[in-house]
C-alpha positions as CSV (number, residue, x, y, z in Angstrom):
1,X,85.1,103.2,91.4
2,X,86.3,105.6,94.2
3,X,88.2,105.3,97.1
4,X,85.8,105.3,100.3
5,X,87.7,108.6,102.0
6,X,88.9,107.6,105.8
7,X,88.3,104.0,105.9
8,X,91.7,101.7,106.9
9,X,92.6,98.5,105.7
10,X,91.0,97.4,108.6
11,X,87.5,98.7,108.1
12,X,87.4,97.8,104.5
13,X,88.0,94.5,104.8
14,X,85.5,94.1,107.6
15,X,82.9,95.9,105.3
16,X,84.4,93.4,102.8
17,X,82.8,90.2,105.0
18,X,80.0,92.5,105.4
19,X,79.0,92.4,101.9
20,X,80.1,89.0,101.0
21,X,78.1,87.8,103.5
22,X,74.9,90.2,102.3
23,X,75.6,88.8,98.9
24,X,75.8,85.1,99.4
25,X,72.7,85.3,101.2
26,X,70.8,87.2,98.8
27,X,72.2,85.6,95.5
28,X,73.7,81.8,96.7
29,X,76.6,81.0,95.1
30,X,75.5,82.7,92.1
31,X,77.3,86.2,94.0
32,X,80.5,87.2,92.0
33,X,83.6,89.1,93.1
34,X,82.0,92.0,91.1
35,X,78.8,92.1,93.3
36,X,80.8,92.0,96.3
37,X,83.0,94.9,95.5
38,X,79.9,97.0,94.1
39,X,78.2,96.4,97.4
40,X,80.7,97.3,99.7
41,X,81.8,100.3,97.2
42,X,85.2,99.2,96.2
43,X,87.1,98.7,92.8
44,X,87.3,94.5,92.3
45,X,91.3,95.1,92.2
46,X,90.5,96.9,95.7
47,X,88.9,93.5,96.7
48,X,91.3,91.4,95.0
49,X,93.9,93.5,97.2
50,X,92.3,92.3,100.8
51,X,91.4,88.7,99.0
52,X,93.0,87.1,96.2
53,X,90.5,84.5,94.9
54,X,86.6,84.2,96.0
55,X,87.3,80.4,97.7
56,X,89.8,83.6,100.1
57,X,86.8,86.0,100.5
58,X,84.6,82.7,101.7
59,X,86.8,81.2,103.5
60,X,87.7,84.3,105.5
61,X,84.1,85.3,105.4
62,X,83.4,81.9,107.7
63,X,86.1,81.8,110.0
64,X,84.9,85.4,111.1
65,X,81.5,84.1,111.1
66,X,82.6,81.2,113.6
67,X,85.2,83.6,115.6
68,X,81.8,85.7,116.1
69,X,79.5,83.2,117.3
70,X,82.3,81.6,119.0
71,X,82.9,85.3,120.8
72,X,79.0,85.6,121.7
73,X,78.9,82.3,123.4
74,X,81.9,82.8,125.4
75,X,80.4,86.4,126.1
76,X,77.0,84.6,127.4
77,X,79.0,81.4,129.5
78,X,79.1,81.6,133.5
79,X,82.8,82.6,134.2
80,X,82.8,80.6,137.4
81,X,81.5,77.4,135.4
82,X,85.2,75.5,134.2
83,X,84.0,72.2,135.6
84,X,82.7,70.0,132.2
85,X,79.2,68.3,133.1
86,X,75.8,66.9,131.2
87,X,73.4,69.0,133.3
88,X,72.2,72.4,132.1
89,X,73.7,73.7,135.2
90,X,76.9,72.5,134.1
91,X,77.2,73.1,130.3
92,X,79.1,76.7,130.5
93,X,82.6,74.6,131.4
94,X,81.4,71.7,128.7
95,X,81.1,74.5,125.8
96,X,84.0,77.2,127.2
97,X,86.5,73.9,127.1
98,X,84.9,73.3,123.5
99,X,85.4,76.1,122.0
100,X,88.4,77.7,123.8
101,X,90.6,74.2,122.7
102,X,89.0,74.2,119.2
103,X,92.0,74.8,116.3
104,X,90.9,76.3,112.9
105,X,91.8,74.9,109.5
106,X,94.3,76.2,107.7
């Protein structure tokens, strides 16, 4: 399979996740390495180059999942909100000091 002309590491890995995630929602855990790389229009030894073993691709594929949620609700918080509190007026500090002392999984 070709090389996609102009795309960096960078992008292919994102379009990578992109299909990986396509995939796995479309067949389960049924989707292979093979359908991955089809769908995003890479050889698999191009995909085994950003991800050495499926268990990498997934596991990648959900931390950039959570980075981006993670990302959208700190983008959506009051920035003036850092006190923690039970009241609806008061969750922005609760969930910022959630998920800004969170540690990922190694």
């Amino acid at each position: 399979m070709p090389r996609v002309a102009g795309r960096t590491p960078e992008d292919t890995r994102r379009a990578l996740l992109d299909a990986a995630g396509t995939c796995i929602r479309a067949r389960g855990t049924s989707a292979t390495l093979d359908h991955i790389a089809k769908e995003t229009g890479v050889s698999k030894g191009g995909l085994l180059h950003h991800f050495a073993t499926k268990e990498d691709l997934v596991r990648a594929l959900a931390q950039d999942l959570f980075d981006r949620f993670r990302a959208d609700v700190l983008a959506h918080l009051d920035p003036d909100d850092t006190e923690p509190g039970v009241s609806p007026a008061r969750t922005s500090g609760s969930a910022r000091r959630s998920l800004t002392t969170s540690t990922t999984r190694s």
